[in-house]
TITIFI-77337 format. One record per atom (N, C-alpha, C): residue in one letter; x, y, z. Coordinates in steps of 0.1 Angstrom, whole numbers, padded with zeros to 4 digits, always signed. Each point is the difference from the previous one (the first is absolute). Example, Ala and Ser with C-alpha at 12.3 -4.5 7.8 and 13.67 -1.06 7.14 Angstrom:
a+0132-0057+0078
a-0009+0012+0000
a+0009+0012+0000
s-0004+0011-0007
s+0009+0011+0000
s-0008+0011+0008
***
This chain:
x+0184-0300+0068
x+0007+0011-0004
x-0009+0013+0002
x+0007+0011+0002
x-0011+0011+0004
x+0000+0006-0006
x-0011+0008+0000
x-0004+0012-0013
x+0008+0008-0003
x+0006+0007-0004
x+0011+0013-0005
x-0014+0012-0009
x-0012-0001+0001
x-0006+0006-0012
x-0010+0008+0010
x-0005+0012-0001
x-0009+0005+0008
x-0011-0003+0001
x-0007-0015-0007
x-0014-0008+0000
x-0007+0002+0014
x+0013-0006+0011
x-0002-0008+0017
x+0001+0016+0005
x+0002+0010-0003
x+0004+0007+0011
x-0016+0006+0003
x-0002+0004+0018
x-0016+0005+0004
x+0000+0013-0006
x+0006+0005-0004
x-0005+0016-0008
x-0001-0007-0016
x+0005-0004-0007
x-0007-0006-0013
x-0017-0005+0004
x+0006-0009+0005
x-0014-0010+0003
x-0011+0012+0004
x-0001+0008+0008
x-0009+0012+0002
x-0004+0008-0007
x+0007+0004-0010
x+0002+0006-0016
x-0007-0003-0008
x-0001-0016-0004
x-0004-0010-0007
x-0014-0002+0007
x-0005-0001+0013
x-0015-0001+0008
x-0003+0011-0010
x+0005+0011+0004
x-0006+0016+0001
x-0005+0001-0019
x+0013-0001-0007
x-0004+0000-0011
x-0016-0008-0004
x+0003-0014+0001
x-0017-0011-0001
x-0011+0010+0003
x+0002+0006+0013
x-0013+0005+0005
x-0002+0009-0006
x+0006+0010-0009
x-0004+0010-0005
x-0004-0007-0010
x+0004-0006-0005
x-0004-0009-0020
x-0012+0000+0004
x-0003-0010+0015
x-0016-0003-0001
x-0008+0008+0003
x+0004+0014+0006
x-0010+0004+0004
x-0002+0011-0012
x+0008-0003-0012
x-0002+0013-0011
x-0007-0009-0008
x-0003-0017-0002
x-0005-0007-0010
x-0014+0001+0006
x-0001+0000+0021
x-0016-0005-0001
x-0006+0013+0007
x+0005+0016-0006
x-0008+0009+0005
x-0015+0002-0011
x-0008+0004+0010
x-0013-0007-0001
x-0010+0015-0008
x+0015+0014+0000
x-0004+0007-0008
x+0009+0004-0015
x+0003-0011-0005
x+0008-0003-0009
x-0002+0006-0012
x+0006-0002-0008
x-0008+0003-0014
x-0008-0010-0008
x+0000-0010+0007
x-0005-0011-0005
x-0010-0007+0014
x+0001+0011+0006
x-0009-0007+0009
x-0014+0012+0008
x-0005+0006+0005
x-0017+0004-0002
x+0006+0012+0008
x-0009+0010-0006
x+0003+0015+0005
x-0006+0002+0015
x+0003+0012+0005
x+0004+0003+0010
x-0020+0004+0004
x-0010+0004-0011
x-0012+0006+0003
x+0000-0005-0015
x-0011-0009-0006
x-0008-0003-0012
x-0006+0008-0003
x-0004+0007-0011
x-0013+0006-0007
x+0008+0001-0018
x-0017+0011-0002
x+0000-0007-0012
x-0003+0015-0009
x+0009+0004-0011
x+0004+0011-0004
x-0015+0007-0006
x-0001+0012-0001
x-0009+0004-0006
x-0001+0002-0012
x+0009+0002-0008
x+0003+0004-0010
x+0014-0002-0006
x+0004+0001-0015
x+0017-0003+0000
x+0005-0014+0000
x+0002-0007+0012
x+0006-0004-0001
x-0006-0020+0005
x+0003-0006-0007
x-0005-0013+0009
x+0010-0009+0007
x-0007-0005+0006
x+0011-0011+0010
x+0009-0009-0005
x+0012+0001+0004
x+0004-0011-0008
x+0002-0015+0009
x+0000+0003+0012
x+0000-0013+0005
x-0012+0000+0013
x-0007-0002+0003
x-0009-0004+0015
x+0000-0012+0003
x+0005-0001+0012
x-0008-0012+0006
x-0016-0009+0002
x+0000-0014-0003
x-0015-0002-0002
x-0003+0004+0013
x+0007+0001+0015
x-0006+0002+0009
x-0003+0013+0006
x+0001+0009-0012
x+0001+0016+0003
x-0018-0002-0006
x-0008-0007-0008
x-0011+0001-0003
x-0016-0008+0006
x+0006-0012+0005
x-0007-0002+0008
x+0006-0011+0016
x-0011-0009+0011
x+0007-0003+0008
x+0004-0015-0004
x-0014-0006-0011
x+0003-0010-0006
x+0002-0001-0013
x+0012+0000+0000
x+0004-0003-0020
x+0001-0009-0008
x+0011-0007+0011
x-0003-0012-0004
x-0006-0011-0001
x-0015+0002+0006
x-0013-0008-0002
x-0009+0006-0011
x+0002+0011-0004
x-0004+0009-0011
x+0006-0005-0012
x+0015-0002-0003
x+0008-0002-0006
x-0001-0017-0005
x-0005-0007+0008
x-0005-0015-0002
x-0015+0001-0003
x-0007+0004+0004
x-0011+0002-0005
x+0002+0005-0017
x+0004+0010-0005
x+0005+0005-0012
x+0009-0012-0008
x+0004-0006+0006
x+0008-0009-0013
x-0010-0016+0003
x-0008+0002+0006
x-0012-0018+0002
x+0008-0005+0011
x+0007+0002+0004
x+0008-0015+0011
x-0008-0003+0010
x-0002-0013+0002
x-0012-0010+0010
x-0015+0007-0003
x-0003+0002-0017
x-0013+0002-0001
x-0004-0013-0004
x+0005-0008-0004
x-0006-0014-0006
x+0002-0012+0014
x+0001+0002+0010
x+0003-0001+0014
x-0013-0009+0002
x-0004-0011+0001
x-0016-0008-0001
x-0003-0002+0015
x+0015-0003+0006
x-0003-0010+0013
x-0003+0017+0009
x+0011+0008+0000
x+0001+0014+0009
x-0005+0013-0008
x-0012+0002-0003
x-0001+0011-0012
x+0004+0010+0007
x+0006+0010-0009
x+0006+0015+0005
x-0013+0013+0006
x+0003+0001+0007
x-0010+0013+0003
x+0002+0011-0009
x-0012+0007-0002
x-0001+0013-0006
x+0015+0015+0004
x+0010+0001-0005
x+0008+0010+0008
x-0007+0011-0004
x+0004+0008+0016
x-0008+0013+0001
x+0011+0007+0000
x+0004+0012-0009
x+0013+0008+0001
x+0000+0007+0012
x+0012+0007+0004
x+0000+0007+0013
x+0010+0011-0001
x-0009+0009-0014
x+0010+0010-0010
x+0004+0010+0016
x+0013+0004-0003
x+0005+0007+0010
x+0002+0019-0011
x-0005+0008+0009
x-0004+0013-0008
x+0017+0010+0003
x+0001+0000-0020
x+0014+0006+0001
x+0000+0015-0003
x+0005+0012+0011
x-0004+0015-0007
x+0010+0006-0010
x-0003+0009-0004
x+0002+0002-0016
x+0008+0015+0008
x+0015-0003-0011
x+0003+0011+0004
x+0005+0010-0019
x+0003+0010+0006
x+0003+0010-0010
x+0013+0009+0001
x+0007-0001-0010
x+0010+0000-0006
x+0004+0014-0003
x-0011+0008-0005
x-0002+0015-0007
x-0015+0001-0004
x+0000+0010-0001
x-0012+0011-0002
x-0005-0006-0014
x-0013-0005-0004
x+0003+0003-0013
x-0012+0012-0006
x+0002+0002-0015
x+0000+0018+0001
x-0015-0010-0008
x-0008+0013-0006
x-0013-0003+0000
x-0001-0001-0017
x-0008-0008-0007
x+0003+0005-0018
x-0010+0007+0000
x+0004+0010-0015
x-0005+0008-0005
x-0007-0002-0011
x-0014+0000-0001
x-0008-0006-0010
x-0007+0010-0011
x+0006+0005-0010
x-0015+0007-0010
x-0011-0001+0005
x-0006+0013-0001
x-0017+0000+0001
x-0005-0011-0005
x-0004+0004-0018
x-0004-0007-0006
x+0006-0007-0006
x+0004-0014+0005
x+0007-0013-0005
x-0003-0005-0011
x+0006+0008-0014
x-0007-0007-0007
x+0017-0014-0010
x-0011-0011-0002
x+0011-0006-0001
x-0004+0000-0015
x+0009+0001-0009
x-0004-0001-0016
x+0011-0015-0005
x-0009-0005-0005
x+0000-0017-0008
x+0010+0004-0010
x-0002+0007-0006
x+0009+0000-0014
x+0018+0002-0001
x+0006+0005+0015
x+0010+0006+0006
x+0005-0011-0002
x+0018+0000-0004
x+0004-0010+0010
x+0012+0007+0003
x+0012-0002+0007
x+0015+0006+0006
x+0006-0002-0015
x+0002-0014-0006
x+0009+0001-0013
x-0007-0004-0013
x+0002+0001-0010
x-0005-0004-0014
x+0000-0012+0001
x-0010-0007-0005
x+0001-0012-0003
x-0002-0008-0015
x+0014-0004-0003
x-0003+0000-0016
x-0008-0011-0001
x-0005-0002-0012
x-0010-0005-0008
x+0004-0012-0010
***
């Protein structure tokens, strides 16, 4: 029996390619929001990271990263070598100006002060 349904026809079917390819190429873009910025660094002030990659900090992490939790330190027959990090240097960027504080001369701090009462 033949199809009556626009599933078989070559412009669906093309449609349906075209669509996939877009899904995948919006799930595996590689500057995602879930996936590593376009230039790493590291804020000066303000604000901190909320997500980095381990491989934005050094070249070996994950020998660092096994090192830090013991895995194949108890290793008798192959003992583990000493890991040597291979920190990769991240520049610091800035955001805004920040303005300079202003300090009293004579700083004097007095003990007996406090902001509120404190009952007794």
């Amino acid at each position: 029996m033949a199809s009556t349904r626009n599933n078989n026809t070559p412009g669906d079917y093309c449609l349906q390619q075209k669509s996939y390819q877009h899904s995948l190429e919006y799930n595996e873009f590689k500057n995602s929001q879930v996936g590593s910025a376009y230039k790493n660094s590291l804020p000066t002030l303000g604000i901190t990271p909320s997500h980095m990659p381990r491989e934005a900090f050094s070249q070996n992490s994950v020998e660092i990263e096994s090192a830090l939790f013991g895995i194949n330190s108890t290793n008798l027959v192959n003992p583990q070598k000493p890991v040597v990090p291979e920190l990769k240097y991240l520049p610091s960027v800035s955001y805004f100006e920040k303005l300079p504080n202003f300090m009293p001369e004579p700083l004097v701090v007095e003990k007996n002060q406090r902001p509120f009462p404190v009952p007794k």
